[in-house]
N, C-alpha and C positions, 0 to 999 in steps of 0.2 A: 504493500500500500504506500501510496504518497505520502509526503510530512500531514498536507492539509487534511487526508482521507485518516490517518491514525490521531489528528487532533478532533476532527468532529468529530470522530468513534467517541472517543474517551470522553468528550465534552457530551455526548449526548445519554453515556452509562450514567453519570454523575447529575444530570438533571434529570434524568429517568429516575432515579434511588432517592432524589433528594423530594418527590413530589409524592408523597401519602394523600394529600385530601383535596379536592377541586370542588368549586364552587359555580355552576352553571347559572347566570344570572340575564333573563330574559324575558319581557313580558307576553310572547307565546308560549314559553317551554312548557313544555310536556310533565305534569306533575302526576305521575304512577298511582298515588295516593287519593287525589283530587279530581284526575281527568280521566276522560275516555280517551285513549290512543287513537289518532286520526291519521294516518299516512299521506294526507291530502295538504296535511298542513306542515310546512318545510321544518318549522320548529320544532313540531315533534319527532319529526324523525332525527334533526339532529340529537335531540335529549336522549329519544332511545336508542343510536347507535353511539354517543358518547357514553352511556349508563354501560352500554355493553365492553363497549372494549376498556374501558378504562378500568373496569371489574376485573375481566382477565388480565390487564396488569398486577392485579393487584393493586388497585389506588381506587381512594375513596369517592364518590360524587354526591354532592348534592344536589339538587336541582329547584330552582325558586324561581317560581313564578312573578315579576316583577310588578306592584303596583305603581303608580304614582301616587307621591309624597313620603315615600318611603328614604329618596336623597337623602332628604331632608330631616330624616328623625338624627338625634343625637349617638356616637358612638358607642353610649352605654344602654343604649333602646337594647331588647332581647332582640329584635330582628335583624339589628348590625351585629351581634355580636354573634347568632348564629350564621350568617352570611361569611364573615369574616376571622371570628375565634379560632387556630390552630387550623388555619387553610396557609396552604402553599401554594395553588394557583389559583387567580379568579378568572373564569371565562366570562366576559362582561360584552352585552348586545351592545352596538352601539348607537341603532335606534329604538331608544326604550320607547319614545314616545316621537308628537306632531311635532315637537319642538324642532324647528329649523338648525339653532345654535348647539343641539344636544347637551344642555345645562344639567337632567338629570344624569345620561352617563359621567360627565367631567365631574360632576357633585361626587359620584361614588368610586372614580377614579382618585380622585383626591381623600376619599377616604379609605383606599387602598393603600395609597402613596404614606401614608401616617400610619401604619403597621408596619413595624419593623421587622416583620419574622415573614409578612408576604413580600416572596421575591422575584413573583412573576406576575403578569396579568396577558392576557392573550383578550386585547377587542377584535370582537367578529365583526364582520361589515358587510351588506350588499351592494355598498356606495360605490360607485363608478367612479369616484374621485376621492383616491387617497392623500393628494396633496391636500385638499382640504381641511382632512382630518389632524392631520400634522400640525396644519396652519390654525385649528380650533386650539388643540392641547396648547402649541406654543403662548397664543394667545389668553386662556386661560390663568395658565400658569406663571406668566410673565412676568410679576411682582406688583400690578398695577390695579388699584380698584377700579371697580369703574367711574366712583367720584374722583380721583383721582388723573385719570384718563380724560374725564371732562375737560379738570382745570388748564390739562397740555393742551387740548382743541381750542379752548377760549383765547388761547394768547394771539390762534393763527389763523382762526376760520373765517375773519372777517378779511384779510388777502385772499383773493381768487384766485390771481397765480400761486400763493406759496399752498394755498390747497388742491391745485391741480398737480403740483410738484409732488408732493407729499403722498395723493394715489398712488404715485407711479412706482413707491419705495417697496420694494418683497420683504416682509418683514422678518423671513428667514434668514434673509442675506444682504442686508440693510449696505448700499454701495457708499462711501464716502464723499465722490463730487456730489451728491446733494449737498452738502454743508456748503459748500461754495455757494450752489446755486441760490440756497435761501438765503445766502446772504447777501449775493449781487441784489434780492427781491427789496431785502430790509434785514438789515445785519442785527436791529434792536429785536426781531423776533428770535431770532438764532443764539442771543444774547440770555434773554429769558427762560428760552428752554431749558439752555444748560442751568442756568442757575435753580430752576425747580423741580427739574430731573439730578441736578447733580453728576451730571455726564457731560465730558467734552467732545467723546469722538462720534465716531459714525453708531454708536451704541444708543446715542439722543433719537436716534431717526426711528427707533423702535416703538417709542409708547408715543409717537407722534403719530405712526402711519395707523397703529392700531387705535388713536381716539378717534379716528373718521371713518373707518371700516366697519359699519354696520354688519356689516356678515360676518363676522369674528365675535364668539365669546366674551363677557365681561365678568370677572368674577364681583361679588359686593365685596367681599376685602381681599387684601394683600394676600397673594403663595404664590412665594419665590423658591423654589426648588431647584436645583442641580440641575441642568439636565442634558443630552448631548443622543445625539442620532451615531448607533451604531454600527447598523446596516440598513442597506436598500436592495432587496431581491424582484427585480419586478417593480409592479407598483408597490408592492408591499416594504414595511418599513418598522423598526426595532428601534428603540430608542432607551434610555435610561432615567430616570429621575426618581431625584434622591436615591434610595438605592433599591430599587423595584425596574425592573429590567420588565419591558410592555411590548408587544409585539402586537402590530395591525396588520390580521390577515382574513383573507376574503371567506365568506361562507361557504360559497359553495365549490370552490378549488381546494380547499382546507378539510379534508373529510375526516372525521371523526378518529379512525379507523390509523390517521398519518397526522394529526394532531402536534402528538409530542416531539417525533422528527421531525416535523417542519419546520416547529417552534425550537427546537433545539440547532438547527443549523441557521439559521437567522440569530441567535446567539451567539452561534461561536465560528460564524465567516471574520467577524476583525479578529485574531487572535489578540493585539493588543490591547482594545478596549475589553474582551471578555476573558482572559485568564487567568486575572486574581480574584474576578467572581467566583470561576467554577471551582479555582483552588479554594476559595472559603466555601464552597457546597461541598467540596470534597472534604473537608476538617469538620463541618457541620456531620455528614451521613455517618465519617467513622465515630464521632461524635457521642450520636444516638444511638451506634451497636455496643461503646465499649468505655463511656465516659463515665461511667457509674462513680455517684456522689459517695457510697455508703455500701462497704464490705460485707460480704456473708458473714465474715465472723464475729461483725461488732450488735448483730442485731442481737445475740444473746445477750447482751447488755440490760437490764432491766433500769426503768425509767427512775426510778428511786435513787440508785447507784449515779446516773446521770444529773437528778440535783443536787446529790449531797456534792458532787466536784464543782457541779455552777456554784453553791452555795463556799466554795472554800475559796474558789478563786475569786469573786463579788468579797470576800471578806477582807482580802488580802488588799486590795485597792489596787488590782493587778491593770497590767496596760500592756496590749490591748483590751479593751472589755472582753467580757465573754461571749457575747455573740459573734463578735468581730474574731474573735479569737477559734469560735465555730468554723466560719466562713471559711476563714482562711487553711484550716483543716481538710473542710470539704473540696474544696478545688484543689490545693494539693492532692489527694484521694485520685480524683479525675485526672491529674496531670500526669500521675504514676501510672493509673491503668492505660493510657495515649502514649506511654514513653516507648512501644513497643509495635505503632499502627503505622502501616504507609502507608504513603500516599499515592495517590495514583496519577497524579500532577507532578508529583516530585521525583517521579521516577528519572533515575542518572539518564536510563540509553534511550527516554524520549527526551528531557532537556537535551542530552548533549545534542539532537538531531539538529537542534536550532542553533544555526552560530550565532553571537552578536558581532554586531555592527558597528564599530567602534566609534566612526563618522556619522550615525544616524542617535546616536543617543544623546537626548537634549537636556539640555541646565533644568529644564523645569522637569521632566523625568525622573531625573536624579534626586530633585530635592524630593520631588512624593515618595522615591522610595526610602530616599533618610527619614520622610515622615513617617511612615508606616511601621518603620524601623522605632522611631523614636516614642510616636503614642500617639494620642488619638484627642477626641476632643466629646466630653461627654455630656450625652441630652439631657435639658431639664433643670430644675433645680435642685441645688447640691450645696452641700457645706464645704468651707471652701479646706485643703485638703495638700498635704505635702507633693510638691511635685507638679501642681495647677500654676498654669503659665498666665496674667490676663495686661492690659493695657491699659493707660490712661493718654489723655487726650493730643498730650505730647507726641505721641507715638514710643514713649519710654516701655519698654517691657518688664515685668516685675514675677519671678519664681519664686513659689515659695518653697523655703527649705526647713521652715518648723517638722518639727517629727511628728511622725502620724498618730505616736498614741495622744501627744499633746494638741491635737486637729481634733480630737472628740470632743462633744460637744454634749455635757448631760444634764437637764435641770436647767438648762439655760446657763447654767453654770461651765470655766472654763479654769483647766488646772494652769493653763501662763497669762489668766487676768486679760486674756484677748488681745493677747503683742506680739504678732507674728512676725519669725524672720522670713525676711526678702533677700537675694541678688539681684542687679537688677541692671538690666542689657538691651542691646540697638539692633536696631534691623542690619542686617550684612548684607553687600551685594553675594549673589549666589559664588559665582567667581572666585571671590575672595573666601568664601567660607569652603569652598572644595579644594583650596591649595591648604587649608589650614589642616585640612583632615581629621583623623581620628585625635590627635592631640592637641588639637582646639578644643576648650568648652562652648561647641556649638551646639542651636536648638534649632531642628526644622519644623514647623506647623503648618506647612503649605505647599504648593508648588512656587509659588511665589518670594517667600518670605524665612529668611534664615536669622536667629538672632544671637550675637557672637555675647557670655556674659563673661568674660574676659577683656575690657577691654582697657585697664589698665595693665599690671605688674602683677596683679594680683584679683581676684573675687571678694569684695568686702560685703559680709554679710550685713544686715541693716532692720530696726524694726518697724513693725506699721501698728498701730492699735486698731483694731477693726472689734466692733463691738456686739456688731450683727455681722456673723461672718459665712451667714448662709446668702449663694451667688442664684438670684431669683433673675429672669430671662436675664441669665449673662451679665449683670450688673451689682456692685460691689462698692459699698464706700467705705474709704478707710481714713487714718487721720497723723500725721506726720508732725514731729515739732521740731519748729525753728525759732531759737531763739526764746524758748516756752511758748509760743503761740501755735497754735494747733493748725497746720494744714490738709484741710480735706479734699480726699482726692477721689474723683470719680474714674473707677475701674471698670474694663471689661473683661470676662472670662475670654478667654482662645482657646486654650488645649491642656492638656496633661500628658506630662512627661512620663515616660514607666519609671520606676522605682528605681532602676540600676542606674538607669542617665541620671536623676533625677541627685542620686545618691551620693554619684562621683561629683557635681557641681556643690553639692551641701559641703563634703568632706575636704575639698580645698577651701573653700568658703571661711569654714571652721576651721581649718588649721591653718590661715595664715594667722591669726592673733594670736594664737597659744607659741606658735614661732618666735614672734617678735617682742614676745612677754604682755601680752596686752591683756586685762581680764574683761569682758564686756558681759 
């Protein structure tokens, strides 16, 4: 076989294993339970040839019949949660209803898009026009309300030519001599945008062209997601966002029966935008055969025996707590039984098949995978936590290096009076941070963004008093003194460093004062 024919093979074993439960969402489909099977009607056959074969895979289906107004219930409604709860793929109509803009599908795509553990979605279509469809999602999902979209139209709609200019923009592929052109029109409209968009390049030309495009989508708030076109096979088209991998394929070319192949080689035609997906499906599948939390031989443990040791360590004032102290037991458990699984991504004699290319690998490449390398950046809100990298308005970076047992936070109560140590470090040109290498204290968070916390003679560690140190959407205030007057300083979360990088930056940190005799 080919390099390409032994990479789908393997890419399509791996999302064949990694899919146990599917979700059929449709407002014809065929409900076994509910309806009479009619072979007249195109829906039901496909529900009863999907119930069928994906049976003999062995993989679960459900099939739901789709009302309207159902978009629109809340994620913890019983209907989303049966829809959506421990499902791995959703197969989503993509005209659920009359609606021209398909607001109900993009509603429930977006509620797909915000489960983390769904990593596919496959929209069916009869639509003779898939650029359309592409050109909905993008639009959708754009980052722009629709009040918000208004206020871009108001600045320009009353120019006839710069609204004639502005039709002609593909909002896929937004060209850059427009900016010229609207400015030879009236340079103060050009002027405006960027300042309310916040964008200077040909990026401005996007929520321009989409506020007068009545045939495109509006969401009523903001979602801004990731997102990037993987493949194009045909009309047909794969795309990404955030991290739910969606494939738009036709109805009736797409047979039930060829599903999952189809769906799996439109995944994995880029090799480089899908191989560290399939390599985390592949870490996920062995995962779930052999990641077990909790040994045979500890369940003869009896629950008494298990408080009287919570009860001695809670006694002691031990650090880390006990729970925390669980946790970190039980994933060790799982780390031990995985030290012995391979992978089927990491196989030596199919990497080695692929040489690299020494001339095609780019700066920003690089730094994603020192990101990935380095840690990650986590959802939600969270107490802020040894190792959390975030930003103030300066563009100053600030890690913290306080110890994790002294990050707990119990009773409201805090064992260092809430005075956290900082390092605290600058953006690097990428360049400059891959000549420094391994023996630079460098931190990457980006593809973009590397920050050097070296950037004297030494790392001086430093404290902040933060008194609420739980980081609520990414935001953080802490308070610094100069002079004894208190400076507050408004922070944003970024990323989290893992524990070993995070470790090696603390332990210079720390040990240049004890070097130099200094007691802080």
């Amino acid at each position: 076989m080919t390099k390409t024919q032994i990479y789908n093979s393997k890419a399509h074993k791996i999302i064949k294993d990694s899919i146990k439960s599917v979700v059929y969402i449709d407002e014809k489909a065929w409900n076994p339970f509910e309806n009479r099977y009619n072979d007249s009607i195109e829906e039901h056959v496909i529900s009863k040839k999907l119930y069928d074969n994906l049976k003999s895979e062995g993989i679960n289906l459900n099939i739901h019949k789709f009302s309207p107004g159902e978009e629109d219930l809340p994620l913890d409604n019983p209907i989303k949660k049966y829809l959506f709860d421990d499902i791995d793929l959703v197969l989503l109509d993509w005209d659920l209803d009359t609606d021209a803009l398909n607001h109900s599908a993009l509603k429930l795509l977006d509620n797909i898009i915000k489960q983390p553990h769904i990593h596919f979605c496959c929209i069916y279509s009869s639509s003779p026009d898939f650029d359309s469809i592409i050109k909905k999602i993008e639009s959708f999902f754009s980052g722009y309300s629709r009040e918000q979209l208004d206020n871009v139209r108001s600045i320009f709609e009353h120019n006839d030519d710069v609204v004639n200019l502005v039709k002609q923009i593909d909002v896929s592929a937004p060209e850059g001599r427009f900016i010229g052109q609207i400015k030879g029109i009236d340079a103060t409209i050009w002027n405006n945008i960027v300042a309310i968009t916040d964008l200077k390049d040909k990026k401005a030309l996007i929520p321009m062209a989409l506020s007068i495009n009545n045939g495109l989508p509006k969401s009523e708030i903001p979602l801004s997601y990731s997102s990037e076109i993987i493949s194009k096979i045909g009309d047909e088209y794969s795309l990404i966002i955030n991290n739910t991998i969606i494939s738009i394929l036709k109805k009736k070319v797409n047979k039930p029966t060829q599903l999952i192949k189809n769906f799996s080689k439109h995944i994995s035609k880029d090799r480089d935008k899908s191989f560290f997906k399939i390599l985390g499906l592949d870490m996920q599948n062995e995962f779930s055969k052999k990641g077990a939390f909790i040994n045979p031989e500890i369940l003869n443990i009896s629950l008494n025996t298990f408080m009287f040791h919570r009860k001695q360590i809670n006694s002691l004032g031990a650090k880390p707590s006990f729970d925390d102290f669980l946790k970190d037991l039980l994933l060790e458990n799982a780390k031990l039984n995985l030290t012995n699984t391979s992978l089927e991504m990491l196989d030596d004699a199919f990497l080695d098949s692929f040489k690299p290319i020494i001339k095609n690998v780019k700066n920003e490449n690089l730094a994603l995978i020192n990101c990935f390398y380095n840690g990650a950046k986590i959802n939600g809100d969270k107490f802020l936590n040894f190792g959390d990298i975030l930003i103030d308005e300066n563009k100053n970076y600030y890690l913290c290096i306080t110890a994790l047992c002294d990050c707990i936070i119990r009773d409201n109560k805090s064992n260092i009076s809430f005075k956290y140590y900082f390092v605290k470090g600058q953006k690097l040109k990428l360049e400059s941070a891959f000549k420094k290498g391994d023996g630079g204290f460098i931190s990457y968070i980006n593809e973009e963004i590397s920050i050097n916390w070296n950037n004297d003679e030494y790392i001086k560690p430093f404290q902040l008093y933060i008194p609420e140190p739980e980081i609520k959407s990414n935001a953080l205030t802490a308070f610094d003194w100069l002079d004894k007057c208190p400076l507050s300083l408004s922070l944003n979360y970024v990323f989290t460093l893992k524990q070993n990088y995070a470790q090696r930056i603390a332990n210079h940190a720390f040990g240049h004062p004890v070097r130099v005799g200094v007691d802080f």
